[in-house]
TIVO-991736 format. One record per residue (C-alpha): x, y, z; residue in one letter. Coordinates in steps of 0.001 Angstrom, whole numbers, padded with zeros to 6 digits, always signed. Layout:
REM TIVO-991736
XYZa...
END
This chain:
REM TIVO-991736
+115337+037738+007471x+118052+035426+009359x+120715+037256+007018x+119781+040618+007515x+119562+040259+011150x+122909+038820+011200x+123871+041690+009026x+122365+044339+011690x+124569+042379+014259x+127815+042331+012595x+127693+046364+011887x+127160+046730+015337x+130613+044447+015898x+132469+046367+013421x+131634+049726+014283x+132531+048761+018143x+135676+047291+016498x+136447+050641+014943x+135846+052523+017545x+137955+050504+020596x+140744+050826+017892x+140867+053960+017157x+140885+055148+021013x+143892+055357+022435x+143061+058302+025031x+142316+057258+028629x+140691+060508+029118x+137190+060863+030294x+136108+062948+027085x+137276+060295+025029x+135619+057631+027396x+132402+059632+027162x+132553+059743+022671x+133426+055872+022869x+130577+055775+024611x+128060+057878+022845x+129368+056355+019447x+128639+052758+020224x+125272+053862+021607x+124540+055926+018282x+125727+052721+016036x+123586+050372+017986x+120446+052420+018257x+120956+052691+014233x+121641+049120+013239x+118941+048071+015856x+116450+050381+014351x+117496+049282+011193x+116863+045500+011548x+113303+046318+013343x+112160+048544+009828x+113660+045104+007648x+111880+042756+009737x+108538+044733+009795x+108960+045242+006123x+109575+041011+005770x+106138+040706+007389x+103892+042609+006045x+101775+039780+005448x+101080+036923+007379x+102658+033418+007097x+100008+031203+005149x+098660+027815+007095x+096270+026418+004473x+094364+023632+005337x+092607+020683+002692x+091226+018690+005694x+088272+016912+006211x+085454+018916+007892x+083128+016384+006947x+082724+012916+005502x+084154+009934+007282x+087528+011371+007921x+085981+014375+009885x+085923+012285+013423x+090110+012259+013387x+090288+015714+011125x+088657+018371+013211x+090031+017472+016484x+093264+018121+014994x+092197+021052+013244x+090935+022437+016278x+094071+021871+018065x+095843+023147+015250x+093991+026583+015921x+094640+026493+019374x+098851+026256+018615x+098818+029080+016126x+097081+031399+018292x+099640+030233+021137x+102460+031218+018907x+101068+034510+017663x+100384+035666+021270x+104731+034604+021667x+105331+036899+018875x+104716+034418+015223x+107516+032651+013600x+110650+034736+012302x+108541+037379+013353x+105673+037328+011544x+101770+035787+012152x+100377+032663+011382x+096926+032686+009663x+095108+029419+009244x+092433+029225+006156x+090810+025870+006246x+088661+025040+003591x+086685+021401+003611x+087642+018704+001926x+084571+017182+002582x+086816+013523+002764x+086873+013995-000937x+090291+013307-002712x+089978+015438-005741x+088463+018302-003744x+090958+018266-001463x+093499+018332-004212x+092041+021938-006061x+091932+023268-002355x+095697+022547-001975x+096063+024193-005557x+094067+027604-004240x+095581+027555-000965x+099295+027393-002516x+098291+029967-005140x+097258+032364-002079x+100293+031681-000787x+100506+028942+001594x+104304+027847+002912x+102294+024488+005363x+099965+022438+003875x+097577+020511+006299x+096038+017156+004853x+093390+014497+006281x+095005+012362+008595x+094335+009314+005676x+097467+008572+003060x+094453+007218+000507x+092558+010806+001234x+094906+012559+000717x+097404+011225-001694x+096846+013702-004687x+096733+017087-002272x+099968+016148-001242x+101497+016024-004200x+099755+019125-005606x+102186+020624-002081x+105422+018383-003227x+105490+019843-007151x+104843+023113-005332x+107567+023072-003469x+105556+023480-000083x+106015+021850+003586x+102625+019268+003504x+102086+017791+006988x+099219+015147+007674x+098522+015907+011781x+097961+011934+012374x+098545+009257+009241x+099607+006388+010840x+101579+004841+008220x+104914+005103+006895x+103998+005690+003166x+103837+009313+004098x+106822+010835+002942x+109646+009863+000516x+107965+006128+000470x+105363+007738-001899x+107900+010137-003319x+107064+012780-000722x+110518+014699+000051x+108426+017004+001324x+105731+015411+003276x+105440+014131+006992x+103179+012972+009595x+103098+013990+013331x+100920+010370+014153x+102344+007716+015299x+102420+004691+012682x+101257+001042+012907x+104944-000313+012899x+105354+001262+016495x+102034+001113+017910x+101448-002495+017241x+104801-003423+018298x+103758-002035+021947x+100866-003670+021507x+102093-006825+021328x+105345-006014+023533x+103015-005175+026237x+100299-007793+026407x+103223-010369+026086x+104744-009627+029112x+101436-009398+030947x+099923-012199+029363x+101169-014129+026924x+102409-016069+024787x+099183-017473+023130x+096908-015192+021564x+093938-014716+018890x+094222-011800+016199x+090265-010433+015817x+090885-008977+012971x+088922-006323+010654x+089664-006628+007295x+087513-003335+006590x+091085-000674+006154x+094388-000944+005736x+095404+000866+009321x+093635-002754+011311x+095066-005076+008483x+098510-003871+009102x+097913-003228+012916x+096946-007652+013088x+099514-007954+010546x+102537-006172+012826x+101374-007530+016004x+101657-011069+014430x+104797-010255+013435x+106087-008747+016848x+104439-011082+018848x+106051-014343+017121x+109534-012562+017168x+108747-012530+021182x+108408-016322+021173x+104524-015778+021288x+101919-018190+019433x+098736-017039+017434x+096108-019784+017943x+093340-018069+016055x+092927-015071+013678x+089512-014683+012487x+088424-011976+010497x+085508-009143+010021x+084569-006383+008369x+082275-003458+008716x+080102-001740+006240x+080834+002263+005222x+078424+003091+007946x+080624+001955+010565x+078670-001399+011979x+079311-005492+011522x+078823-006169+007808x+078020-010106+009234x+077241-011681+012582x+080449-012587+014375x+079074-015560+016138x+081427-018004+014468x+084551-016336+015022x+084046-015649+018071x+083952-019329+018717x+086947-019493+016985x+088427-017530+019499x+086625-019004+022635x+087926-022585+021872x+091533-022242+021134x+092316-020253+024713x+093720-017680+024038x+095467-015596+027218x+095113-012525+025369x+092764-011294+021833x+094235-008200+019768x+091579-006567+018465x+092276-004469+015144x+089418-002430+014553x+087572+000711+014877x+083930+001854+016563x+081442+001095+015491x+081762-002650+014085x+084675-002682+016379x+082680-002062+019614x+080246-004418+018421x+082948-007080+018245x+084313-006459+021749x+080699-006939+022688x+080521-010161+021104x+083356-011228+022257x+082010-011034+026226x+078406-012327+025018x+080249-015476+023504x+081625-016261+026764x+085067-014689+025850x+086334-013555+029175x+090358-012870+027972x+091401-009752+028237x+091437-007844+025059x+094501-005347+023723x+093693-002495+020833x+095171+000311+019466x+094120+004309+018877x+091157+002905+016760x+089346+002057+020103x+090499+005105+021654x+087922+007140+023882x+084552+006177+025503x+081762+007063+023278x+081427+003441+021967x+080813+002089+025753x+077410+001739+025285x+078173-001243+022895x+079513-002928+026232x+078349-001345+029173x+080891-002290+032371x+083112-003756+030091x+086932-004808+032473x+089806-006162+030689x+089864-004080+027793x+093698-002412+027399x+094607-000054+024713x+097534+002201+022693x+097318+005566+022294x+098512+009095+021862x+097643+009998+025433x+095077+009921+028364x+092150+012393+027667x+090530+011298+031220x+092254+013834+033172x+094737+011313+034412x+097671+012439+031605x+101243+012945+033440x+102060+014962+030647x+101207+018570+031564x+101199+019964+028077x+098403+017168+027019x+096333+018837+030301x+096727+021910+029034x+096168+021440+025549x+092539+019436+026528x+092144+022543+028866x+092024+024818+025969x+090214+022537+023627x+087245+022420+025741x+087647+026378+026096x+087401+026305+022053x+084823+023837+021945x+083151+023608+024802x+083515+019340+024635x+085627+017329+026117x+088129+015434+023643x+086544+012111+022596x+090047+010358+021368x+093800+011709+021908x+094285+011858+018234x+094186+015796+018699x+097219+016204+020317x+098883+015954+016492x+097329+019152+015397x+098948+021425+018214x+102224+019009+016901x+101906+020161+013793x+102257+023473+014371x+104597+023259+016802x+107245+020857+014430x+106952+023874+012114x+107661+026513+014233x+110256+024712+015402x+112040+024186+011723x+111443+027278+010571x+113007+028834+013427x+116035+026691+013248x+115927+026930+009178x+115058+030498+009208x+113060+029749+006234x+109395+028880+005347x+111316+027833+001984x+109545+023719+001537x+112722+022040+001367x+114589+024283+004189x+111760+023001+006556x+111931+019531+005254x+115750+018985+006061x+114889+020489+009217x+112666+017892+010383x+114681+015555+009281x+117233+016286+011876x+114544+016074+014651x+115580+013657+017301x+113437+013226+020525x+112341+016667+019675x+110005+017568+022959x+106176+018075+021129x+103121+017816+022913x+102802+014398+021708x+105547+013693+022893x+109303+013175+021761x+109759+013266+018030x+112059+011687+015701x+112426+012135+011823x+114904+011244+009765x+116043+011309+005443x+114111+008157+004817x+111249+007923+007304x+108438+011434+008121x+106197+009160+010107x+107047+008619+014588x+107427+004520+015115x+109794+005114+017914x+107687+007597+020195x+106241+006597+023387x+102263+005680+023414x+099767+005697+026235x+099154+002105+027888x+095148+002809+028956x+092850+000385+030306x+088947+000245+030554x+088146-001332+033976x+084482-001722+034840x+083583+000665+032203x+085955+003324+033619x+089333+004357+031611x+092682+005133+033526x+096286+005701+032468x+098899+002837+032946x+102065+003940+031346x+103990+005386+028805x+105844+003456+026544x+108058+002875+023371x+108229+000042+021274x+111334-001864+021788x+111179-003157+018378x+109132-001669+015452x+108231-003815+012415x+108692-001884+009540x+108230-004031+006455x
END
């Protein structure tokens, strides 16, 4: 479409070429056929280009969708899918992408691996140029590579770790989270300068996104001069509560003294272990990442103060990004809930990274849109600015909300980058 455009716009340019040099007259007559001619010639090729545009989109551009509707992944898939919505209607009401719609079929993956993996094989066979996947690399390994031997764009909304893309031979696939190697570099970037240097890693042992966030924040946090003094470990069972009593390692934590605990973990064993951590006497403040995002686990420690965490954004109306406002805005319109975490701001990101690429590719072609992103630098999404480059699809470098839960009540601190991300 790009070429025929361009080749509407250049007859235009010729024929005006023709026609200045072919008039040498100065007299009004031949003033008034100039003008009439050019008119004719751009009326034509403009008409022109219109019919070979409509003609290119006839149908609509294909956004299939092998995500998690239900199973454990559903909590951080269907905010994003809903979000995800919300952008492609945005950009059909601005007129589509190269012209034509976007039309979304989402079909559940039910957090199932090989299910997800024959949706992605329907969804490309129907014609699908993005492929959305569960925001888990382990989930959602074999759909996305169904999408790479397809040749077709595959985009988890909010993986956090850097194995998405050509790590796990995935030319074609990216990630609009932000990974572990940035936000536990923050982490431990932040609570040094507030607190430090000693502090305790709690650490749940349960998935690989808290092993590595403990295992990066060590690794930051020592770099900084810092000392780890205890790192006890936890786990939770599949329904999302302690597997064990925490009593002794929260001991652990209690008598080495620490000036700050990084807690790796997720609700619900992970609110459990923040409670435990203030009925064992342990008054340090605490620092997390997105995993204790949101407020829904409160109950688990009602009034809780000194509890800081890293995020995507603010979802407690306190956000000094306006597009985040406005995205929740419409969210709640869609829903009719307030969000519970900020991982949703990825899904409208998702969308908007592809419009963006296949505007400046003007192609839906996989690998056009791939070496697109790859040029992204700072790009200006509403989760804020995004980087990709040949070797890395996941963010480490983007800024991340600094919240803090004071007297059971959340408020924004800052935005901020990591100076240093650990990649490994």
């Amino acid at each position: 479409m790009k070429n025929r455009k361009t080749a509407g716009i250049l007859a235009v340019a010729a024929s005006l070429s023709l026609v200045l040099a072919g008039c040498a007259s100065t007299s009004d007559t031949a003033d008034e056929a100039t003008t009439e001619a050019v008119a004719e010639e751009t009326a034509v090729a403009e008409e022109t280009t219109e019919e070979e545009v409509a003609a290119e989109c006839t149908e609509p551009i294909i956004v299939g969708s092998a995500m998690a509707q239900t199973g454990f992944m559903s909590p951080f898939d269907v905010p994003a899918l809903d979000t995800a919505r919300i952008a492609i209607d945005k950009t059909n009401a601005a007129g589509g992408v190269l012209g034509c719609q976007l039309e979304l079929i989402a079909v559940d993956s039910e957090t199932n691996p090989d299910k997800a993996a024959q949706i992605a094989t329907d969804l490309i066979s129907q014609g699908a140029q993005l492929l959305l996947v569960t925001c888990d690399y382990d989930v959602n390994a074999k759909a996305s590579q169904v999408a790479q031997d397809a040749g077709v764009l595959v985009i988890a909304p909010c993986v956090g770790d850097t194995i998405m893309g050509p790590d796990a031979g995935l030319t074609l696939g990216f990630s609009l989270g932000s990974a572990v190697p940035g936000e536990a570099a923050i982490m431990a970037e932040w609570a040094f300068a507030e607190f430090g240097p000693k502090a305790s890693l709690f650490k749940d042992m349960s998935i690989k996104y808290t092993q590595n966030q403990c295992k990066v924040f060590e690794e930051r946090w020592t770099q900084l001069g810092g000392e780890i003094v205890s790192a006890p470990e936890f786990s939770q069972t599949p329904e999302g509560s302690l597997a064990a009593p925490v009593t002794a390692q929260v001991k652990e934590i209690k008598d080495s003294s620490p000036d700050v605990v990084a807690l790796c973990s997720y609700p619900g064993g992970g609110a459990e272990a923040a409670a435990a951590l203030r009925a064992g006497g342990v008054e340090t403040p605490v620092v997390s990442g997105f995993g204790m995002d949101g407020a829904f686990w409160l109950g688990a420690v009602p009034d809780l103060s000194d509890f800081y965490f890293v995020t995507y954004a603010s979802v407690f109306g306190d956000d000094p990004n306006p597009k985040v406002g406005e995205l929740l805005a419409s969210y709640k319109d869609l829903t009719g809930s307030d969000a519970a975490t900020s991982g949703l701001v990825t899904g409208a990101s998702t969308i908007e990274a592809f419009v963006l690429a296949a505007e400046q590719a003007g192609s839906t072609n996989g690998a056009d849109l791939a070496a697109a992103l790859e040029t992204f630098n700072g790009v200006d999404l509403t989760a804020g600015p995004t980087s990709f480059s040949p070797e890395l699809h996941v963010n480490v470098t983007r800024p991340m909300a600094v919240m803090q839960i004071q007297d059971g009540q959340h408020s924004f601190i800052e935005y901020r980058a990591a100076e240093q991300p650990i990649l490994n």
